[in-house]
C-alpha positions in Angstrom: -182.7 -16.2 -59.8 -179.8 -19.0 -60.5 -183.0 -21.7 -60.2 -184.5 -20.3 -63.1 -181.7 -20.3 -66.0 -182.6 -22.7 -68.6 -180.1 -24.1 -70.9 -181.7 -21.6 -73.9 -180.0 -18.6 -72.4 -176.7 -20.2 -73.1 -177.0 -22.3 -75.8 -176.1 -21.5 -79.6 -179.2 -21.0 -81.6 -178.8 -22.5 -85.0 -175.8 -24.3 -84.9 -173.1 -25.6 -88.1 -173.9 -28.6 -88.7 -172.4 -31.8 -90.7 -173.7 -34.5 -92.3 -171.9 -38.1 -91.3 -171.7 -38.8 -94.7 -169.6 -35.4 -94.8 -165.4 -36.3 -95.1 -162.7 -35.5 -92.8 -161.9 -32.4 -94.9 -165.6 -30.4 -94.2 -164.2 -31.0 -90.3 -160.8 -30.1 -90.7 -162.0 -26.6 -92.3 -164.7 -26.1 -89.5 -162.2 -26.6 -87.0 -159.2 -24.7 -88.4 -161.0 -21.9 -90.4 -164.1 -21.3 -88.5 -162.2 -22.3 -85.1 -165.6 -24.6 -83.9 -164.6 -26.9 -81.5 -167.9 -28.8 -81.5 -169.7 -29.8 -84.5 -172.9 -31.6 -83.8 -173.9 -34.6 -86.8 -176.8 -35.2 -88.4 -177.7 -37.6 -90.6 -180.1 -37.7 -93.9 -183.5 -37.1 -92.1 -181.7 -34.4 -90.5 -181.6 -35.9 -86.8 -178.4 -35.6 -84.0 -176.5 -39.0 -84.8 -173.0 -37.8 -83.3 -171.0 -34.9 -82.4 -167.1 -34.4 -84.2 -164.7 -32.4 -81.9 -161.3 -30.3 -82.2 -160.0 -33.4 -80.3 -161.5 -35.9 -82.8 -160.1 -34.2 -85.6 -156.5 -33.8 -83.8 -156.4 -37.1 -83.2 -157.5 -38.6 -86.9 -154.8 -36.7 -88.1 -151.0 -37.7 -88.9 -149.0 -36.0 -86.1 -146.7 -32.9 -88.6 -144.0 -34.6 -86.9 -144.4 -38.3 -88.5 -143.0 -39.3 -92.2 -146.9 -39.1 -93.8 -146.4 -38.5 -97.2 -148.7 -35.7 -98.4 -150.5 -37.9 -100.5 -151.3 -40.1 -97.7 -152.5 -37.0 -95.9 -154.8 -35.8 -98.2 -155.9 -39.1 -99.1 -157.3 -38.9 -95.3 -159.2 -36.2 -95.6 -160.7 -37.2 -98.7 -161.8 -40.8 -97.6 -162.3 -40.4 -94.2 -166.6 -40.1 -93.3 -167.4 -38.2 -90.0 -169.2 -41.1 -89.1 -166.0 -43.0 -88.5 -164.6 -40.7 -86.3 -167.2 -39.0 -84.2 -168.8 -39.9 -81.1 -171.9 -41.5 -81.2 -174.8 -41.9 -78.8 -174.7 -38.2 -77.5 -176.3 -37.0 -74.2 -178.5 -34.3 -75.0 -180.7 -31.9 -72.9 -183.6 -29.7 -73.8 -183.5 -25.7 -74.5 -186.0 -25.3 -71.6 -184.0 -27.6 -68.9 -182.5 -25.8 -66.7 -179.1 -24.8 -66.8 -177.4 -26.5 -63.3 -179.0 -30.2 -64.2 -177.1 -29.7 -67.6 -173.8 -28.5 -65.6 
């Protein structure tokens, strides 16, 4: 039975997307609002170019505990494109792959 679990019986079927072009705010708000850890990237054509994390965001961000102004803060989030932070070059597998070669 395990041999036959594909990747579609675990996966999330229409995902949140963001554009790269999106800014550091769209992330923030995906990650601390929606609480999405992953956030695949897509670019104008509409086609996986990277993938922003919980992590990614974390660590863009001023730590709370350093002297960041909140002008400098903000300014972050509003000039700050997703395709400078997230990871590129993403490994991917297919809905119909099976689940263990994904593992």
């Amino acid at each position: 039975m395990a041999h036959s679990v594909r990747v579609r019986d675990f996966m999330t079927r229409d995902p949140l997307t963001l554009r790269q072009d999106d800014l550091l705010r769209q992330a923030v708000e995906v990650v601390m609002v929606r609480r999405i850890r992953h956030i695949p990237v897509l670019d104008e054509k509409g086609s996986l170019v990277g993938i922003v994390t919980d992590r990614d965001v974390q660590g863009t961000l001023p730590s709370p505990l350093s002297a960041a102004a909140p002008e400098e803060y903000e300014a972050l989030l509003e000039t700050t494109p997703l395709a400078r932070i997230m990871t590129k070059n993403v490994i991917t597998v297919g809905a119909d792959d099976l689940a263990a070669e994904a593992v």
